[in-house]
C-alpha positions as CSV (number, residue, x, y, z in Angstrom):
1,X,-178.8,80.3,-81.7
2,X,-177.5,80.2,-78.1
3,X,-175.9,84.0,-77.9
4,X,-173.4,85.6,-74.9
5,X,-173.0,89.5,-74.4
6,X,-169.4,90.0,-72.9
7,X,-170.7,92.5,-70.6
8,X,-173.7,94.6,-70.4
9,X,-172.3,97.5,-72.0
10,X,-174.9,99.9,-74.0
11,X,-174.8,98.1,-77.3
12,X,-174.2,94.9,-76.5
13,X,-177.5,95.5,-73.9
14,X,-179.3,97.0,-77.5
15,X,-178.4,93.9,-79.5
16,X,-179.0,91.6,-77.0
17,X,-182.6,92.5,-76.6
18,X,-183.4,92.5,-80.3
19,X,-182.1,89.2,-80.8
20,X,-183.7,87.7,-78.0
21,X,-186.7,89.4,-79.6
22,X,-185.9,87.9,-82.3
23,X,-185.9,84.2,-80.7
24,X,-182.5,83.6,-79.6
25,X,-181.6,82.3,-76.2
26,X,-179.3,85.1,-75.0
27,X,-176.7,85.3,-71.6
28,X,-174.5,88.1,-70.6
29,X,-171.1,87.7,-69.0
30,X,-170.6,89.9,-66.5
31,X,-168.2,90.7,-63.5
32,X,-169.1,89.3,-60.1
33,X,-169.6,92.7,-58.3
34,X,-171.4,93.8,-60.6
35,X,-173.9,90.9,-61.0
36,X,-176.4,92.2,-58.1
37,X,-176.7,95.7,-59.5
38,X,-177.8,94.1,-62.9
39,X,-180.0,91.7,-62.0
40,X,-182.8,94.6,-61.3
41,X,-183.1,94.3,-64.6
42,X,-182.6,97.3,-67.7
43,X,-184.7,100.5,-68.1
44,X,-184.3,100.8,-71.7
45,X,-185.1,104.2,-73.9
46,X,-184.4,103.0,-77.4
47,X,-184.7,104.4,-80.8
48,X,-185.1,101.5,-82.4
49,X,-184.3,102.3,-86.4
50,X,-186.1,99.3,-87.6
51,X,-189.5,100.8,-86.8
52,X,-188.6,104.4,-86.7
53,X,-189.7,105.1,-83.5
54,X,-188.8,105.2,-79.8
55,X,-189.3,102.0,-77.1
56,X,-189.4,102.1,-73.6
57,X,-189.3,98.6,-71.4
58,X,-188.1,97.0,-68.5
59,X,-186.0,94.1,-69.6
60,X,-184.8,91.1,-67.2
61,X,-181.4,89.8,-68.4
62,X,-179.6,86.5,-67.8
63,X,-176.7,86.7,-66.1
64,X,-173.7,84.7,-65.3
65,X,-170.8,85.5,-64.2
66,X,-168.0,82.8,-65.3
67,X,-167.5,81.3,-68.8
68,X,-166.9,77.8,-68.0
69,X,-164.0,76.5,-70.5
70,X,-166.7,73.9,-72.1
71,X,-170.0,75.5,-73.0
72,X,-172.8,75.3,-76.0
73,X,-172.6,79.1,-77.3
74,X,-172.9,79.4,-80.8
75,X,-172.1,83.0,-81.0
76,X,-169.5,84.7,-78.9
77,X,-170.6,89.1,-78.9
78,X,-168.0,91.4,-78.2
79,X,-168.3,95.1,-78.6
80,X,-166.0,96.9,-75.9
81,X,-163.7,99.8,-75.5
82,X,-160.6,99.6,-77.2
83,X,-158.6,99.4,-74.1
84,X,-160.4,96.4,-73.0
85,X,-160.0,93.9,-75.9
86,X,-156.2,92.5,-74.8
87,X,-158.0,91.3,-71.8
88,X,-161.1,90.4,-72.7
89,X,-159.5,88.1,-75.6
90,X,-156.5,86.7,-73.2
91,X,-160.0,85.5,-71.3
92,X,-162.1,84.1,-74.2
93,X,-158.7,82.5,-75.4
94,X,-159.1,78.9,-73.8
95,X,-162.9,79.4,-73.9
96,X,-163.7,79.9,-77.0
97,X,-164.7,76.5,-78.1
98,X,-166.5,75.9,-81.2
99,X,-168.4,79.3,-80.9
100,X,-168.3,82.3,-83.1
101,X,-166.3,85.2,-82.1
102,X,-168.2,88.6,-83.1
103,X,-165.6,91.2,-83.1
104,X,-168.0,94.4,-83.0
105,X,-165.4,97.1,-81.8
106,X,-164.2,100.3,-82.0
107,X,-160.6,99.4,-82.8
108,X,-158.2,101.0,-84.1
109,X,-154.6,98.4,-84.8
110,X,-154.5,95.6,-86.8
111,X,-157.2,93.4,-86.1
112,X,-156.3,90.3,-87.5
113,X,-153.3,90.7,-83.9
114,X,-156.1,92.1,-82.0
115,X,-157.9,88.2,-81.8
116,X,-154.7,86.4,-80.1
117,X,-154.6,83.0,-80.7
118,X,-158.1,82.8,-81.0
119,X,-158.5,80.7,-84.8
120,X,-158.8,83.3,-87.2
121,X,-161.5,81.1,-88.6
122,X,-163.8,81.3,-85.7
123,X,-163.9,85.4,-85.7
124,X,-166.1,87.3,-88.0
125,X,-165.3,91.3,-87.9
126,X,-168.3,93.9,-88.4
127,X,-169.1,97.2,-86.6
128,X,-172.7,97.7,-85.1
129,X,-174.7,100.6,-85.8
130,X,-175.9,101.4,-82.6
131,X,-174.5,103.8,-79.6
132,X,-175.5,105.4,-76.4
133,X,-175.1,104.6,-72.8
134,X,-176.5,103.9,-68.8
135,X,-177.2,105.8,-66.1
136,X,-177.1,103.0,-63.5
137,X,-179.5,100.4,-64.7
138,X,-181.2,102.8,-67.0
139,X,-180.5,102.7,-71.1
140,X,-180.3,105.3,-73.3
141,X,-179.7,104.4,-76.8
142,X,-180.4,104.0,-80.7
143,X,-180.0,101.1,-82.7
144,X,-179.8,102.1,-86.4
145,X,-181.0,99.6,-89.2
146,X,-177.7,98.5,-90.6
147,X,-174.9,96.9,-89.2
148,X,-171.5,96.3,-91.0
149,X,-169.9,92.5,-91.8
150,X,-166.8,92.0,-93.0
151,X,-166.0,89.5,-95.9
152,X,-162.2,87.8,-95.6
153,X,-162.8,86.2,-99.3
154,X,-164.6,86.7,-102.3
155,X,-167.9,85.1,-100.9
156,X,-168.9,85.1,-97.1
157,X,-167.4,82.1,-95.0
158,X,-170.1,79.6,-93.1
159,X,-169.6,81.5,-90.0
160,X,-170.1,84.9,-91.8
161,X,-173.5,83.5,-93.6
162,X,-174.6,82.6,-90.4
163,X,-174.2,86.2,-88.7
164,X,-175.5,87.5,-91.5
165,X,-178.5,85.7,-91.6
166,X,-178.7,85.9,-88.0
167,X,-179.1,89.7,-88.2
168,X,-181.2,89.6,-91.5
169,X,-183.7,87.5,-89.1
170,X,-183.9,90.2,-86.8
171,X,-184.6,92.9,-89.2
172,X,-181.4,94.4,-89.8
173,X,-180.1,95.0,-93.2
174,X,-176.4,93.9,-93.6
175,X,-174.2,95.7,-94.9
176,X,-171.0,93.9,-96.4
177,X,-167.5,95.3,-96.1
178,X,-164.6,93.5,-98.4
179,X,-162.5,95.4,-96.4
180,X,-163.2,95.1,-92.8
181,X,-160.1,96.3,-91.8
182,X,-159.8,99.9,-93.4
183,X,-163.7,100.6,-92.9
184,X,-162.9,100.0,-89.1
185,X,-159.6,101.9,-89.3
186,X,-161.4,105.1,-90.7
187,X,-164.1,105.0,-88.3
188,X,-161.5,105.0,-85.7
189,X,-160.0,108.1,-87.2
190,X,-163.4,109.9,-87.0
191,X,-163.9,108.6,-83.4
192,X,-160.0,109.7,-82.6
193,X,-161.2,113.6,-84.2
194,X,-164.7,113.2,-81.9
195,X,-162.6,112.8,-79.4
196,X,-160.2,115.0,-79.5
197,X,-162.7,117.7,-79.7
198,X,-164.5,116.6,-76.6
199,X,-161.6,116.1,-74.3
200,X,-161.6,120.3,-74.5
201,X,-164.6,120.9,-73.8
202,X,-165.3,117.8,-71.2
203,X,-166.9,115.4,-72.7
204,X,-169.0,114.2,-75.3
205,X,-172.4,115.8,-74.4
206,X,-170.5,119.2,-74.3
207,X,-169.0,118.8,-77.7
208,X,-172.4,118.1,-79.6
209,X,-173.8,121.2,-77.7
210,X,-170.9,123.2,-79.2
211,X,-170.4,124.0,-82.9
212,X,-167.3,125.6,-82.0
213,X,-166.1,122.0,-80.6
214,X,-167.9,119.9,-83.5
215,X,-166.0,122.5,-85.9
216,X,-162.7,121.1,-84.5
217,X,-163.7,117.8,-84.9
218,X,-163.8,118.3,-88.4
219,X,-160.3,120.3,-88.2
220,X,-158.9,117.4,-86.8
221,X,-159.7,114.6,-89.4
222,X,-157.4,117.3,-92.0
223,X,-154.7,117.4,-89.4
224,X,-154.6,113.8,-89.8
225,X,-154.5,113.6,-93.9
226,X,-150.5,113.5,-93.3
227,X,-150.9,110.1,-91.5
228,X,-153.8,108.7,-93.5
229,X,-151.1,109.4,-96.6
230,X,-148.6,107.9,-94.8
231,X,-150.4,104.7,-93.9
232,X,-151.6,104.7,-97.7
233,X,-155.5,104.5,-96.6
234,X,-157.3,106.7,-98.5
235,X,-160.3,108.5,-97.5
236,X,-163.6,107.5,-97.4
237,X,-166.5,109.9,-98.2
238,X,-167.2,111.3,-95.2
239,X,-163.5,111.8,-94.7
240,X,-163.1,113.7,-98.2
241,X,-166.5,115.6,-97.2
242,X,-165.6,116.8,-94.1
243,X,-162.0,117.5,-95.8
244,X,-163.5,120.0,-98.3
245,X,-166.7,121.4,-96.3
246,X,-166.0,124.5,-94.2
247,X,-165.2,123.3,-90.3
248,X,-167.9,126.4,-88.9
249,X,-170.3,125.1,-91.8
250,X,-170.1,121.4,-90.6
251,X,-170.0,122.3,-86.9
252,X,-173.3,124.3,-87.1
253,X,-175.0,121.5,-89.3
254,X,-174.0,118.8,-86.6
255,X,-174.8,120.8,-83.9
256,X,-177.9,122.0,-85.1
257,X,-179.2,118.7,-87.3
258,X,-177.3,115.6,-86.4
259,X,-177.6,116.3,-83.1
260,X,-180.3,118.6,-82.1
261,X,-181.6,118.1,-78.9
262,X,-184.8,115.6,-78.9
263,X,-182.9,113.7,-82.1
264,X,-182.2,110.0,-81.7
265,X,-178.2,110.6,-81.7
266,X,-178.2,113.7,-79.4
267,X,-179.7,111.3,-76.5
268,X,-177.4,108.6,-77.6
269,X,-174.1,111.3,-77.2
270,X,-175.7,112.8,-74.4
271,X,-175.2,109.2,-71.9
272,X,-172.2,108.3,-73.6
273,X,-169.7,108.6,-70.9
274,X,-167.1,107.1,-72.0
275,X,-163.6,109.2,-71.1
276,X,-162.4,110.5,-74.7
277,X,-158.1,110.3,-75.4
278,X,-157.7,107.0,-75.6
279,X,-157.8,106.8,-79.4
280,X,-156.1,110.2,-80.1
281,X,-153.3,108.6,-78.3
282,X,-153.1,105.8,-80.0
283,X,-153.4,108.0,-83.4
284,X,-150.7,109.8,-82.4
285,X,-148.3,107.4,-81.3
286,X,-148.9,105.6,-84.5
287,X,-148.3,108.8,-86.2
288,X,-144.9,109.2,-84.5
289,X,-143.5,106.0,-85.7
290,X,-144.2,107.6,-89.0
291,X,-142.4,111.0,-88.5
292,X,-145.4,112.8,-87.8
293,X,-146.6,114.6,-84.8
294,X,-150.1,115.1,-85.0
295,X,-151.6,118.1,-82.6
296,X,-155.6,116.9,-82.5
């Protein structure tokens, strides 16, 4: 399969590399002044879930940077920042061709709006499991075993067999989702609480340091249980968990298991630099259409 990474963003980079591993011709789209920095290439530190262990390698990427409006992709690959998918879609728009579009992002709204007029048939929803982030050219990250595909029917369309099987043949397991849309909507809600929590303290490597911040983490996902109700999405299990469990209790176990310095997700946090709000805004604008005013 011919493959293009929109951008070179940490888990697109993770992905990338393990399906070129896996025999897959792979490009990445990315902006013009930032094509010379990339070219040196990716120093990549990787837990790698598959094999349970860490990698390090130097990886030379292919790079363009224009999508022309005719191309032979198979498989478009899009895992960005929620502010970044109007754009990045009003782009792939008139270039989307016969490809796949792989939405695999954080994203919050109604996704079936959140593709444009992209064909609804030529998108396939999932969530990776992977994280982390750069420090210039240098990756620091963990790609977990499983990865999440949605299912719009009762049985996987032709282009969801194919992503499926695309990430079976690179040793993933797949994990199938009948409903795409509230799995990605929760995980939203328990990224909107993460990041809450570390917009006090500065950031996301200072909230995993910090029981005290991890605690209100958890305090934030019950201040949203007014606007889960009022949505009529019910909790998943980590939500009902973490809605029963004692916030010190769970903030000491996450600090101090989950991400414990030298652990696979602690590094992944710890070069995640993405600037945290954005979805606790969007939460809580949501929330006030509702009548609620949400204080996370």
């Amino acid at each position: 399969m011919k493959i293009l990474i929109f951008g070179r963003g940490a888990i697109g980079s993770q992905y990338g590399w393990a399906l070129e591993k896996a025999g897959h011709t792979v490009d990445f789209y990315v902006r013009k002044e930032r094509k010379d920095i990339y070219e040196q290439g990716v120093n990549a530190t990787i837990y790698d879930g598959r094999i349970k262990d860490y990698l390090k390698f130097h990886w030379n990427i292919n790079l363009i940077d224009e999508i022309p409006i005719k191309h032979d992709y198979d498989l478009i690959f899009l895992s960005i920042n929620p502010e970044q998918v109007s754009i990045a879609i009003d782009y792939l728009t008139p270039r989307i061709g016969n490809a796949t579009l792989l939405f695999f992002c954080n994203y919050g709204r109604d996704i079936s709006k959140a593709i444009g007029s992209i064909p609804a048939n030529h998108v396939v929803f999932g969530f990776p499991g992977a994280g982390g982030g750069y420090e210039e050219n240098d990756l620091y990250g963990i790609l977990m075993k499983s990865v999440e595909i949605g299912c719009t029917g009762n049985n996987p369309t032709v282009r969801e067999k194919e992503i499926i099987e695309l990430f079976k043949g690179a040793d993933f397991k797949v994990s199938l989702q009948k409903d795409i849309s509230r799995w990605l909507f929760l995980h939203y809600i328990a990224n909107a609480a993460m990041e809450g929590a570390a917009a006090e303290v500065g950031g996301f490597e200072a909230a995993i340091s910090s029981s005290e911040a991890l605690s209100h983490m958890v305090l934030n996902i019950r201040k949203m249980s007014p606007y889960l109700k009022a949505k009529g999405v019910k909790k998943n299990v980590l939500l009902i968990a973490m809605s029963i469990i004692p916030p010190k209790f769970m903030g000491s176990v996450m600090k101090n298991l989950v991400y414990k310095p030298g652990t696979p997700m602690h590094m992944a946090q710890s070069h995640n630099h993405f600037k945290p709000g954005y979805a606790v805004e969007e939460i809580k604008a949501d929330a006030k259409k509702l009548g609620i005013i949400l204080d996370i």
